[in-house]
C-alpha positions, -999 to +999 in steps of 0.1 A: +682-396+161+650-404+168+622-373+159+605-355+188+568-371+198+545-344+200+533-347+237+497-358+242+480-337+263+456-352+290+415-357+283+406-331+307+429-308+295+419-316+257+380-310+270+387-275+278+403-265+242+367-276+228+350-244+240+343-225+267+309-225+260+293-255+276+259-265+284+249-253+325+225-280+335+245-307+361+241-338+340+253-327+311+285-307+297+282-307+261+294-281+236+292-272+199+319-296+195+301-331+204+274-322+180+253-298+196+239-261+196+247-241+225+223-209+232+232-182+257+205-168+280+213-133+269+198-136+232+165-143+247+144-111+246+118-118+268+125-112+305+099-142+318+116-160+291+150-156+305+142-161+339+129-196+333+161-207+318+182-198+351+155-217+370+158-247+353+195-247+354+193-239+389+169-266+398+194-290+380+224-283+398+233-292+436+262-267+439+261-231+451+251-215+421+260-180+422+241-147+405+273-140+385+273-169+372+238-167+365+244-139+339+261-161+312+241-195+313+244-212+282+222-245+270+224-268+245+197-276+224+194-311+236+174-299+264+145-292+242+118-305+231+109-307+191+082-278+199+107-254+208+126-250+173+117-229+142+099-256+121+102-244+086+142-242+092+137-276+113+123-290+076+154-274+056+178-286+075+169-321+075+166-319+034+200-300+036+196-271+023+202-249+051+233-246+065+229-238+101+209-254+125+173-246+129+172-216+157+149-219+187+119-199+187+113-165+211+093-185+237+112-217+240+121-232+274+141-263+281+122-288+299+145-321+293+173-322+318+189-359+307+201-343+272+188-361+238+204-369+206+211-335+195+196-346+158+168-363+175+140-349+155+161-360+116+157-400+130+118-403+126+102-431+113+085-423+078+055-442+062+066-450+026+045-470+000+073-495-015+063-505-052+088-526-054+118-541-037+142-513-058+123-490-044+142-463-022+126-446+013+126-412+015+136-408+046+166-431+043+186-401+022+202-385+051+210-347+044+247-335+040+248-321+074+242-352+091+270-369+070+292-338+074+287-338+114+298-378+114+329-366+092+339-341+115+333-360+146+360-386+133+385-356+125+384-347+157+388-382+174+421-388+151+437-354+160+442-346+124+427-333+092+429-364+068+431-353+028+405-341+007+402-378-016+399-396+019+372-369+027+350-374-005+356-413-003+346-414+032+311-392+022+305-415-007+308-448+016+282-438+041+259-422+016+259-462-001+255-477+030+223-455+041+205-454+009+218-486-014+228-461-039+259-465-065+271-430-071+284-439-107+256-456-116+218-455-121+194-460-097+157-466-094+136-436-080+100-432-070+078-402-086+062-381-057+033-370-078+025-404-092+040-431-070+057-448-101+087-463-099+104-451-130+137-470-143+165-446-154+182-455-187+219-474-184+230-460-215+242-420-200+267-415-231+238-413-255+229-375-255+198-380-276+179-405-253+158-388-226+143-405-193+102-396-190+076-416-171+046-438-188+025-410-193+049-388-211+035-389-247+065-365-266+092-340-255+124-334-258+145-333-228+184-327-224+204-359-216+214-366-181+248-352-172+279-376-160+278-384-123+287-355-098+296-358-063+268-365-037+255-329-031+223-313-039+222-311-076+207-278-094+171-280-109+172-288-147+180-257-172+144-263-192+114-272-177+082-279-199+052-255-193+026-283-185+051-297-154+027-300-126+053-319-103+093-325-106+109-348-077+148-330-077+169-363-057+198-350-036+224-373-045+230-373-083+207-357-111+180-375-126+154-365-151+117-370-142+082-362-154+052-367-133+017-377-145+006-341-152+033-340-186+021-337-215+036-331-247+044-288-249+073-266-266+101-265-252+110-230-234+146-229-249+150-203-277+157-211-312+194-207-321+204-208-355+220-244-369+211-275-381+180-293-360+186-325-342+157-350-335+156-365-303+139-397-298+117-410-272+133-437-250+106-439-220+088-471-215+058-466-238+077-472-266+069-443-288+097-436-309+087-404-315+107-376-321+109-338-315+127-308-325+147-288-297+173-266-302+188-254-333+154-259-348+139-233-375+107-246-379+086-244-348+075-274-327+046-295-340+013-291-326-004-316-346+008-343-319-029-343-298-032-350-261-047-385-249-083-388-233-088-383-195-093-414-183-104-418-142-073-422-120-076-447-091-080-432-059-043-434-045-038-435-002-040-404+016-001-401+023-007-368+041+004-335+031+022-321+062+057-310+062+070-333+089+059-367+073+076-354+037+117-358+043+119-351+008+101-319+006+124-283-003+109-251+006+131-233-021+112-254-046+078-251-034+063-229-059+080-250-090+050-276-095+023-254-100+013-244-131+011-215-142-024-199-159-024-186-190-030-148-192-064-134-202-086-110-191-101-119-156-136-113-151-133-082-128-116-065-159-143-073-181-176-050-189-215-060-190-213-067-227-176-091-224-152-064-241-120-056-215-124-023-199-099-001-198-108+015-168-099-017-147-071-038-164-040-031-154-011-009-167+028-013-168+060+007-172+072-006-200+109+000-215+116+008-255+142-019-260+127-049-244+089-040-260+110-043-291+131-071-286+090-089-286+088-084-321+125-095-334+116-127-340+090-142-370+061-161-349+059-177-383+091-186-396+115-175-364+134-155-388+150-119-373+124-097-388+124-059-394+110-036-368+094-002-377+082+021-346+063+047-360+065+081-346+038+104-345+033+133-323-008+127-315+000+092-305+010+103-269+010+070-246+001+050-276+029+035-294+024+017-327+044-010-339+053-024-376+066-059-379+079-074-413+093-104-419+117-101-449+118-145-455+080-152-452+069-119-460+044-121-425+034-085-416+016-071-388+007-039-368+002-037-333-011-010-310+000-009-273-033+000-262-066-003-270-094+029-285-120+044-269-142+059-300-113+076-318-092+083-291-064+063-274-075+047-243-044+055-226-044+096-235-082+095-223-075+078-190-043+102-183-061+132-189-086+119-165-064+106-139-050+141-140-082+163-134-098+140-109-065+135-088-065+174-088-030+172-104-023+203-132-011+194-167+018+215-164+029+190-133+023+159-147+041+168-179+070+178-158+067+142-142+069+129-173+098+150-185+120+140-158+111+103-163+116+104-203+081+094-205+059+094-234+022+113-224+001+135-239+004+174-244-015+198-223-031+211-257-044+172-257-052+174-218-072+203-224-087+191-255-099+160-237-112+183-207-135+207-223-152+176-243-157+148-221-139+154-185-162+183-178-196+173-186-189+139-169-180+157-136-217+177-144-237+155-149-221+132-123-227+164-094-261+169-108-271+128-098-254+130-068-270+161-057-306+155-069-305+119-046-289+144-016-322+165-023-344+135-025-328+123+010-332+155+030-369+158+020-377+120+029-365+129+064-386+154+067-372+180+092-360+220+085-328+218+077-298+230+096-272+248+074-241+259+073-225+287+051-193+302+042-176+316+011-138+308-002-119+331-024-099+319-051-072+339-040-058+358-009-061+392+002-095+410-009-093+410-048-101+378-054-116+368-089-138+338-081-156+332-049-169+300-042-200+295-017-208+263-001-240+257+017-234+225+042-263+206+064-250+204+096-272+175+104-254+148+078-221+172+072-226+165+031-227+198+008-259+207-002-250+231-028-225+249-045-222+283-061-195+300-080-196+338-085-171+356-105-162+392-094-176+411-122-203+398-122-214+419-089-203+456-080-169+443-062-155+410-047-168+421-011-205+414-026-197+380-041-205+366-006-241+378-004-244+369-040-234+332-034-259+326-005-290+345-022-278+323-054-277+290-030-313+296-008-331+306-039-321+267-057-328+249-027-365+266-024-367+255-063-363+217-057-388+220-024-368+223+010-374+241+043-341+260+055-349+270+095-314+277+107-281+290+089-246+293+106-222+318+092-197+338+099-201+377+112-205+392+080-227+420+078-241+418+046-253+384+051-264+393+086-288+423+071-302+404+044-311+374+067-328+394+089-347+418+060-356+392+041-355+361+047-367+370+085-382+333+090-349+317+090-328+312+123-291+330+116-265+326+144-230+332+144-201+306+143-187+304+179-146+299+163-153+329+142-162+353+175-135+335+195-107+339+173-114+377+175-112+378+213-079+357+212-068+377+186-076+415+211-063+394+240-029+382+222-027+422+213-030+439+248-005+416+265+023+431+245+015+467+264+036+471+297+024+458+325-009+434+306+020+403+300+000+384+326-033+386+300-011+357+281-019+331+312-057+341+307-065+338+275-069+303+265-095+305+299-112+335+282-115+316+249-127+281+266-155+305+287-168+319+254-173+282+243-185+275+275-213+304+273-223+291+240-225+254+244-242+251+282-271+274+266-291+249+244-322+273+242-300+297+223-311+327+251-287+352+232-290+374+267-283+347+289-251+337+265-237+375+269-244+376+308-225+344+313-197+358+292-197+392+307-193+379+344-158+369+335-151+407+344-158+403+381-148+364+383-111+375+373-109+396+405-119+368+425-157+381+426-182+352+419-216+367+430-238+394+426-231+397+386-262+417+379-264+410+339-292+381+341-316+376+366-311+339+357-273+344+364-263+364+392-236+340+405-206+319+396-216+279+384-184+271+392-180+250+431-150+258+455-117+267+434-079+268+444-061+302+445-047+315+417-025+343+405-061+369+404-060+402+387-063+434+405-090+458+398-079+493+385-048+478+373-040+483+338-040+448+326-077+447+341-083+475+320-076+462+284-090+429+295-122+448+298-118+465+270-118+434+247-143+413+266-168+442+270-165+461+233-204+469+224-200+453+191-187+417+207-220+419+227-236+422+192-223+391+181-226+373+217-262+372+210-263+352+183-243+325+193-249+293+176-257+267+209-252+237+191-239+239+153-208+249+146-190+256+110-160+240+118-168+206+091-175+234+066-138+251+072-122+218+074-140+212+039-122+242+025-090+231+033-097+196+012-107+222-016-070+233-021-059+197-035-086+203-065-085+242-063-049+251-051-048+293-047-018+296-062-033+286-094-056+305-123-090+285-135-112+294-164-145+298-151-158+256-165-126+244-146-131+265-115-163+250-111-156+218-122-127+209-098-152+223-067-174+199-072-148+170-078-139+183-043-179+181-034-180+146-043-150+136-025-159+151+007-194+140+004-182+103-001-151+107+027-161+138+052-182+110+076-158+083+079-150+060+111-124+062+136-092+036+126-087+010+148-057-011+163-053-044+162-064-049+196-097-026+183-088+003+208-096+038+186-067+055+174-054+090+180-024+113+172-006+137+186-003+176+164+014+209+177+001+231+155+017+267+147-012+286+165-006+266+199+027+279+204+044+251+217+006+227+229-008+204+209-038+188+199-058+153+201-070+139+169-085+108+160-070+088+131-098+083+102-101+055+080-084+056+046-103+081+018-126+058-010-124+068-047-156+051-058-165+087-073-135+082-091-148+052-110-179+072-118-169+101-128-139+078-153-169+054-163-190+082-179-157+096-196-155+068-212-194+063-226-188+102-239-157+092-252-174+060-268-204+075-280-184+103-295-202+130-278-182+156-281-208+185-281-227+175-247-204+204-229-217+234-252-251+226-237-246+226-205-253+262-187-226+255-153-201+253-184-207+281-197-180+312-198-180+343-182-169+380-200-131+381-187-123+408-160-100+423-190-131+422-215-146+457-203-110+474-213-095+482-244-069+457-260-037+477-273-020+465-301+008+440-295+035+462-311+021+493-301+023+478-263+057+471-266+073+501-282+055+520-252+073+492-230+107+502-238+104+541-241+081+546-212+099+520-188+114+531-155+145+518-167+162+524-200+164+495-218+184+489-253 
């Protein structure tokens, strides 16, 4: 009995099991199976995009073509032009080492409608300089996709899968009939770098024999492996350090050298066992011979490189992508050679030592720092490794290497010394205080990362002698040139003042006052007054301003206006005795109070409408202020005052100001008005017409406001956080790090896009209740001061100055708030403890 035929099934119905996924245009119907890529209209991001590929399919076709169908159009790629692809993946696929096919690119748009060889852009013609008649082109190695796509074509015509040996066979034949190559044998290949044709040695069963090229002088290389199947090979397992170019073929492994060779070490490491001499077998002819692995004694250096001589000038072959078949992105960083490390020029100071300050610093494990020093650099014996431990090292760890065969001996420090101390201990103690970061923080940071730093005894150490007077003297520069600069321009000056407690609440230890010109927004001067050293921390204030205005009269300068909040004291002594300056009030500091009455009375019954008012009240008070340049004081309060009648819809006849008797505003909308003898009127009135609010009304400040000095205060905290206690020389020196950062960062410009439209953010802040606020988006904050301030650390720390602090009077202590009390005895303190406690304690 004969055995069933399998029924052949017809071509039309065999063309539909290739896909459903076929190319739209009219002329042409192909799918992935005949070789091409099909794309669908949908991945195409770009709505103009998309719309241009349904036009063109439309245009191509004569039949009805419907919208639904229009949703799922799908083109094959040989409808594009070359353009349209990506071209680095267009370059990896024709070397083969990309799998898929290169992918189009976001704005492509078919333009062909008679469809092209869908591998149209592999089959250029290539310009190749042919030494000789063994010589191979470039362009004539096809990659393994195009082979594997003529494999698979045949498959499918036969109907079958045909065996794997058939497979491979089939590979190998067209591979030799493309590129005249015998897989099992050698072949003659041109060098890239040198256009050299190079002859490959017959004998491959020799292990010791190595293939270089005629300007290889000595170096041992591994010997070519047997013959593998035509694929891309891997690159070589050892590469010499001098390679400036390798040529990697991609049908068997050969072994190449470029002109750039010369003789080096190899990069394999010594193993233990007998040394086996390799001997040159290039065509120079030098029968030299070179130790490789196994080898205890390292590699001769004697061996010295030839003279330049002048190459000839070789033709301009071009360096673009497109006319190099041969070129591999995966291997474009391979030929070029790597520099030597040393200390670049930027890391080096005026007088060619390596600063510390600049060159840069790594993380750097225990067990591989050691696994450095394992090895004899004299012998390559396994040598004996001491680390010494020593508490005062900190970052600095020292090593001891002995070798126990040669007896070679050496110490080595991790970092270099600064005077006596170790660079790296000086630098993280400086770090530390001009980041604004405590000691106690950073060793946490440490802690948690098992990382070896110094000890705040160290950090403190380090502070007092050189981190300190550095910040000093650095303030003391910065502010003498500030001086120098306001008196060059010649005008009054226009201050700004305000005082910041160390602390909250009104028992504050330190108070810091600040004295900004509201002209440049830089701080002028800066005064620290303890508590006890005025009647109570309500006068440290005062202190701080008289303190301030008496040093800037000392260097020379004319002070016309200060802007400062309503405090009395400051308010009486300005206008005692120093009656020729100009005081005025800060407009946020009146406002706030108003907001503050307003936000109180519409909690009573009946006054909830005063919430819908009050951020019109607050914007009038500004308003007041800001349209009055002359600074009329009377004026200001009769423009604020009239709010009383324009809330009941009364705009005229106001009475306060003969220059203000009516309403600036034009024709307004109606609006929900408040009704006179009502009781919300009432406490309205009462906060908008207290007697001591028309005090302060009068002296407004009209143009300068306080608000740069408040926002100052707020960068203070990173240097002078309230939740911490300062000694009086740290107090003092972390506000003016804080000086100099805000002096160097408080004017800078507006960020930009990319387009260069300004750039702004969005903030709902706490006190909005739900609005939010416009700001602009400043540049990033410079640390130049930084570098100053680290700079002059290290000439202390150089010099070894260590008593430049004690003579400095901003460093020097105040009597403790505890020093004016009696000091019980420890034991005496605690036996009172535990008797006298409110709970009994055993």
């Amino acid at each position: 009995m004969e055995p069933r035929k399998r029924k052949q099934k017809p071509e039309k119905d065999r063309e539909k099991q290739d896909g459903s996924k076929r190319c739209a245009v009219s002329v042409c119907r192909n799918n992935i199976y005949k070789g091409y890529s099909v794309y669908s209209v949908n991945t195409v991001k770009d709505d103009k995009v998309q719309q241009k590929w349904r036009d063109f399919v439309k245009d191509s076709r004569k039949d009805n073509y419907d919208k639904q169908q229009a949703k799922t159009v799908y083109i094959c790629d040989g409808h594009f032009e070359e353009n349209c692809f990506d071209q680095s993946q267009k370059m990896q696929w024709r070397m083969g080492t990309r799998k898929k096919r290169p992918s189009l690119t976001p704005t492509a748009v078919p333009t062909l409608v008679t469809p092209t060889d869908p591998h149209f852009w592999i089959k250029k013609s290539c310009q190749c300089i042919k030494e000789s008649s063994s010589a191979i082109c470039n362009c004539e190695i096809i990659s393994k996709s195009q082979v594997t796509l003529e494999i698979e074509e045949e498959k499918r015509k036969n109907g079958r899968k045909q065996p794997r040996f058939l497979r491979e066979k089939e590979v190998a034949e067209i591979v030799k009939d493309l590129t005249n190559i015998d897989v099992g044998t050698s072949a003659n290949h041109m060098d890239m770098g040198s256009n050299e044709v190079v002859q490959e040695t017959q004998d491959v069963e020799d292990k010791n024999k190595t293939t270089c090229d005629q300007e290889c002088q000595v170096d041992a290389m591994p010997p070519p492996p047997k013959p593998l199947k035509p694929k891309l090979q891997p690159k070589p397992k050892t590469r010499n350090k001098y390679i400036q170019a390798t040529v990697v073929p991609k049908i068997k492994k050969f072994y190449y050298r470029s002109r750039g060779v010369q003789a080096g070490e190899s990069m394999i490491t010594p193993k233990p066992g007998p040394a086996t001499p390799a001997t040159c077998s290039c065509p120079c002819s030098c029968g030299s011979t070179s130790s490789i692995a196994g080898s205890k004694n390292p590699p001769s250096k004697s061996i010295k490189e030839p003279e330049e001589e002048e190459e000839e000038e070789e033709p301009d072959v071009g360096l673009d992508s497109d006319s190099d078949p041969d070129w591999d992105p995966s291997q474009e960083d391979e030929g070029i050679e790597e520099s030597d490390i040393g200390v670049e020029e930027s890391f080096v100071s005026a007088n060619g030592d390596p600063c510390p300050q600049e060159t840069p610093k790594y993380l750097v494990f225990e067990d591989q720092l050691i696994e450095l020093f394992k090895y004899c650099p004299k012998c390559t014996e396994q040598c004996k490794v001491t680390k010494v431990q020593a508490k005062s090292f900190g970052t600095l760890v020292k090593i001891k290497q002995r070798c126990p065969k040669c007896s070679f001996s050496r110490e080595w420090d991790s970092q270099p010394r600064i005077g006596d101390v170790p660079a790296g201990n000086l630098l993280l103690s400086a770090a530390t205080l001009y980041s604004g970061t405590g000691p106690t923080k950073a060793a946490k940071l440490f802690k948690h990362l098992n990382l070896q730093g110094t000890s705040t005894r160290t950090f403190y150490n380090h502070q007092s002698t050189y981190l300190f007077p550095a910040v000093v003297t650095n303030w003391r520069s910065q502010q003498a040139a500030l001086i120098q600069e306001l008196k060059d321009r010649g005008e009054p000056l226009v201050l700004g003042g305000d005082m910041r407690a160390d602390t909250p609440g009104h028992n504050a230890k330190y108070g810091t006052y600040t004295l900004m010109c509201l002209k440049t927004y830089k701080i002028v001067d800066i005064q620290l007054v303890q508590s006890n050293e005025v009647k109570n921390s309500n006068n440290m204030e005062l202190e701080g301003l008289k303190r301030a205005i008496a040093y800037l009269y000392s260097h020379g300068l004319v002070i016309d206006t200060i802007v400062t909040d309503r405090h009395m004291q400051i308010a009486k002594y300005l206008r005692e005795e120093q009656s020729q300056i100009t005081h005025y009030y800060d407009v946020w500091h009146i406002a706030k109070s108003v907001k503050k009455g307003l936000k109180a009375a519409s909690k009573y019954k009946d006054c909830e409408v005063l919430k819908d008012w009050t951020k019109a009240v607050v914007n009038h008070l500004y308003w007041s202020a800001t349209s009055t340049p002359s600074g009329d004081g009377e004026l200001m309060v009769a423009k604020f005052r009239a709010l009383a009648r324009h809330v009941i819809n009364k705009h005229s006849n106001h009475g306060e100001h003969p220059e203000w008797d009516s309403c600036a505003h034009g024709v307004i909308e109606p609006r929900a008005w408040l009704k006179e003898d009502t009781k919300a009127y009432d406490k309205l009135c009462e906060v908008i017409l207290k007697p001591y609010l028309k005090r302060s009304l009068v002296k407004m400040s009209p143009l300068d406001q306080t608000s740069k000095l408040e926002a100052y205060h707020s960068v203070m905290l990173s240097w002078v956080p309230k939740h911490t206690a300062f000694f009086y020389p740290g107090m003092k020196s972390r506000s003016y790090i804080s000086a100099l950062h805000w002096n160097e960062n408080g004017n800078r410009e507006q960020a930009r896009n990319a387009d260069g439209t300004l750039q702004y953010g969005l903030e709902f802040p706490k006190v909005k209740e739900g609005g939010y606020t416009v700001k602009k988006i400043l540049k990033p904050c410079t640390y130049d001061y930084v570098a100053d301030l680290t700079r002059d650390t290290i000439h202390l720390a150089k010099d070894r100055k260590k008593d430049v602090g004690k003579n400095l009077p901003e460093l020097q202590t105040k009597p403790t708030l505890c020093s004016a009390y009696d000091r019980p005895e420890m034991e005496e303190a605690i036996r009172l403890h535990m008797e006298n406690g409110r709970f009994q304690r055993t």
